[in-house]
C-alpha positions in Angstrom: 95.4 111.9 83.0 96.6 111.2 86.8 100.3 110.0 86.6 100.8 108.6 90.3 99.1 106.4 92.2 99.4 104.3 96.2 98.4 101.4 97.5 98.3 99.7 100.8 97.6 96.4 102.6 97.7 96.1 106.3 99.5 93.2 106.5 98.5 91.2 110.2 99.1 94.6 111.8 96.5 95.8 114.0 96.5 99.5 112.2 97.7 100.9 108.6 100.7 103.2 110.0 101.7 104.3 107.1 101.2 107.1 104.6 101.5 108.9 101.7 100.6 112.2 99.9 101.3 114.4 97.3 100.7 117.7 96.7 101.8 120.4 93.2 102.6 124.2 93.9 101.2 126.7 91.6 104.5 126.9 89.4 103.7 123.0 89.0 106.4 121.8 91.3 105.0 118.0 92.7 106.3 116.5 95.9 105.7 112.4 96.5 105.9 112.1 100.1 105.7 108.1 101.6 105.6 108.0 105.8 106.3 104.3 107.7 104.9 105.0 111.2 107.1 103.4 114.0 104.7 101.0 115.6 101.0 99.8 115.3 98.4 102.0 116.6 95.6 104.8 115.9 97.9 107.5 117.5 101.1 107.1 115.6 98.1 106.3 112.4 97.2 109.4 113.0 100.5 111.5 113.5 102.0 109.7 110.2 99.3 110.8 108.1 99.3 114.9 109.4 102.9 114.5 108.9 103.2 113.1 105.2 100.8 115.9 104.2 102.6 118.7 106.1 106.1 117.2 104.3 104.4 116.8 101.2 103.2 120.6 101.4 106.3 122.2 103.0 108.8 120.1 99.9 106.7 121.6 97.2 106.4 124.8 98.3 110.0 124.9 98.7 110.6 123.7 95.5 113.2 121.1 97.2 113.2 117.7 99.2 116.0 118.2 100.9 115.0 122.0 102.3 111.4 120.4 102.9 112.5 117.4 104.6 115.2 119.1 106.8 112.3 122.2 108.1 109.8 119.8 109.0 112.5 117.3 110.9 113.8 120.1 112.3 110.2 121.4 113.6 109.7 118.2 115.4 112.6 117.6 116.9 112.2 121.5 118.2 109.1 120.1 120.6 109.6 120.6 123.7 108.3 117.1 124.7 111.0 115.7 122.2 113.6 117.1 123.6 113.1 114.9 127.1 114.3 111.7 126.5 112.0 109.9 128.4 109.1 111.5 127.0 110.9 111.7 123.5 110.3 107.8 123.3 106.6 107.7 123.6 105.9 110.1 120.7 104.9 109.4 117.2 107.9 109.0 114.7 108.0 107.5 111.3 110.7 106.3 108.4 110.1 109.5 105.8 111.2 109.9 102.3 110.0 112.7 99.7 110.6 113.1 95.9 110.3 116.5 94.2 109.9 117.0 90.7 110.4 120.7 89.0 108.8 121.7 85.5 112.1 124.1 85.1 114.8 121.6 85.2 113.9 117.9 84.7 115.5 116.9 87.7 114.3 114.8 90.7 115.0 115.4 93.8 114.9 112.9 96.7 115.3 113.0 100.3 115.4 110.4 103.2 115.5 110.0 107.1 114.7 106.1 107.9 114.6 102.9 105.8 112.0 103.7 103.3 113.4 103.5 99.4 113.1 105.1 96.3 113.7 103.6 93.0 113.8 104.3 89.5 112.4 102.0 86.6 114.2 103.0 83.8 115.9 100.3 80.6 114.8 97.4 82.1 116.3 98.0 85.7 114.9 99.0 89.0 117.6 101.3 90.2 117.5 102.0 93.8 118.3 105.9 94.8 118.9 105.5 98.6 120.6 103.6 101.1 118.9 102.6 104.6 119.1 104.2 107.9 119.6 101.0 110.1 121.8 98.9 111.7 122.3 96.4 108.7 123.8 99.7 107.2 126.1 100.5 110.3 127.1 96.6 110.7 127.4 95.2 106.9 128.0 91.5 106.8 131.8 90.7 106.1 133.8 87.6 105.5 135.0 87.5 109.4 131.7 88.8 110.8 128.7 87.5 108.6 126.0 88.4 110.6 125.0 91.8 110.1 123.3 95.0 112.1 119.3 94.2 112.5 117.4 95.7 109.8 114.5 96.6 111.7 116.3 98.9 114.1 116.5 102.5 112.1 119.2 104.7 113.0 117.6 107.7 111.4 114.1 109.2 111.2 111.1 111.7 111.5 111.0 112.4 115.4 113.9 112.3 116.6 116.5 114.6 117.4 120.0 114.3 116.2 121.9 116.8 113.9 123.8 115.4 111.1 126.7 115.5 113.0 125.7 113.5 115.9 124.2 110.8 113.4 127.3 110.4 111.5 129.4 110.2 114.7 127.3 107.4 115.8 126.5 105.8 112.7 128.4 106.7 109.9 126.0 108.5 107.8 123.7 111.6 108.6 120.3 112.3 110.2 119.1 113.6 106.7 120.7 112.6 102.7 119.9 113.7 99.5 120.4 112.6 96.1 119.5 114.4 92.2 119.0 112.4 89.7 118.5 113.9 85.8 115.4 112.9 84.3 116.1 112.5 80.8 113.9 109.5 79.6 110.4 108.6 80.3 110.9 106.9 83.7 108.5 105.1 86.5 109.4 106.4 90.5 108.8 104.0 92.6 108.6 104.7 96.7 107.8 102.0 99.1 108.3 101.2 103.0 110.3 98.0 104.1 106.7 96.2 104.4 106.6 95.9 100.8 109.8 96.0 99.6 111.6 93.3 102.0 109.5 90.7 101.2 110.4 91.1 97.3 113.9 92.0 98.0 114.2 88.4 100.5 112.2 85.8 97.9 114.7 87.0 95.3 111.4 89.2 93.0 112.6 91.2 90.1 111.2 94.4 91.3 110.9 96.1 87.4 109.2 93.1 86.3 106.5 93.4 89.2 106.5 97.2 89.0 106.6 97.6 85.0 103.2 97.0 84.4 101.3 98.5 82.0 98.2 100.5 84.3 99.9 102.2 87.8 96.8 101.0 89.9 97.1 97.6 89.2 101.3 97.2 89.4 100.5 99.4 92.5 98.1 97.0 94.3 99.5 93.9 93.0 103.1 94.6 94.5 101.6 95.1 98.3 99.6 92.5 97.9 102.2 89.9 96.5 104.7 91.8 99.6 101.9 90.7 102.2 101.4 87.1 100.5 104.8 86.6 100.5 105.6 87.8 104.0 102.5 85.4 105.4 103.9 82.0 103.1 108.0 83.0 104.3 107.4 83.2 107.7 105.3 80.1 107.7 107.6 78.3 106.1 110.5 79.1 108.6 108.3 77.9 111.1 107.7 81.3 112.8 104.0 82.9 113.6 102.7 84.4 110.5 104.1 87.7 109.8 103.4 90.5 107.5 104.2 94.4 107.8 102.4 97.0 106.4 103.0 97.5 102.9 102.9 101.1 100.9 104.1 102.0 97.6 103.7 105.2 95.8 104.3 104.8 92.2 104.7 107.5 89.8 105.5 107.9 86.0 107.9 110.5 84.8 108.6 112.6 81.6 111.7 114.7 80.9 
């Protein structure tokens, strides 16, 4: 029985720039890997989905998300044509995050460069595993300055060039991070792209109640779809030209 599933909705984008794949080593390692390309056309389309599959590939053939992700960020950022800042900004890039599961040790693995999230369903709670690469996270709201960083500018992702260092010294946090988290209960993965989580997240969802749902396929298409619906109605209703981002979520269950 297939335990993961992903679904997408365009959105009013003109192109579906994100991606997903997943791909199991021989020893039965599994790596869930979710792409947000960075802009709306059949290029970066096309880049985002050679590059989920070759971070998918690369993370379970290492065994580890944090190895994977680091050699194929490192690859790009190695082009020659990346390495010209002029140039550097024309090229596909994309918001990347990758979970690895390992039959040895019950353990899941997940690493992130961008604003894409994991979470975890697990006793009635959608906890979230990572924090966001973007300016929201460099300029939090605070009682004397309540506006906070845009959200939409990423300060981290697949494509671009800085070490660690250099991201933490201008941001406060690295080009790459990593968390572990124990598996010890049956459990429900959740990995999505701002398209279809923001829309939740801003009308105030409950994101276990719309992700709990008995069948992965249909909690899978019903969250993008209900992201999209809700992004369309939102913006509408502020008075602003309908909007709606692509939306992606990969959803897989769990067992110890």
């Amino acid at each position: 029985m297939r335990t993961y599933v992903t679904a997408q909705e365009i959105g009013l984008r003109t192109a579906q720039c994100d991606a997903t794949a997943v791909r199991t080593a021989p020893d039965g390692t599994r790596a869930y890997a979710l792409l947000d390309g960075i802009g709306s056309s059949e290029d970066v389309r096309d880049w985002t989905r050679h590059a989920a599959r070759t971070l998918a590939r690369t993370c379970a053939r290492q065994g580890s998300a944090a190895a994977g992700l680091r050699a194929v960020y490192e690859a790009y950022a190695a082009e020659p044509d990346r390495e010209d800042p002029y140039t550097r900004q024309y090229l596909p890039s994309a918001a990347a995050i990758v979970a690895v599961t390992t039959p040895q040790n019950n353990r899941l693995q997940v690493a992130w460069c961008g604003d894409s999230r994991a979470y975890l369903l697990t006793g009635g709670i959608a906890r979230r595993l990572t924090e966001d690469h973007n300016l929201r996270r460099v300029h939090p709201p605070t009682a004397t300055s309540p506006y906070p960083g845009n959200r939409n500018v990423i300060t981290s992702y697949l494509g671009t060039v800085r070490t660690d260092e250099e991201a933490h010294e201008k941001y406060g946090h690295p080009a790459i991070e990593t968390t572990t988290i124990p598996i010890t209960a049956p459990c429900r993965l959740v990995l999505a792209s701002d398209g279809a989580y923001e829309p939740h997240e801003d009308a105030g969802h409950d994101l276990y109640a719309e992700l709990d749902v008995e069948g992965l396929q249909a909690a899978a298409r019903g969250f993008v779809a209900l992201a999209v619906s809700t992004s369309v109605a939102t913006s509408k209703a502020d008075g602003y030209i309908p909007h709606a981002d692509n939306a992606t979520v990969l959803l897989a269950d769990l067992t110890p």
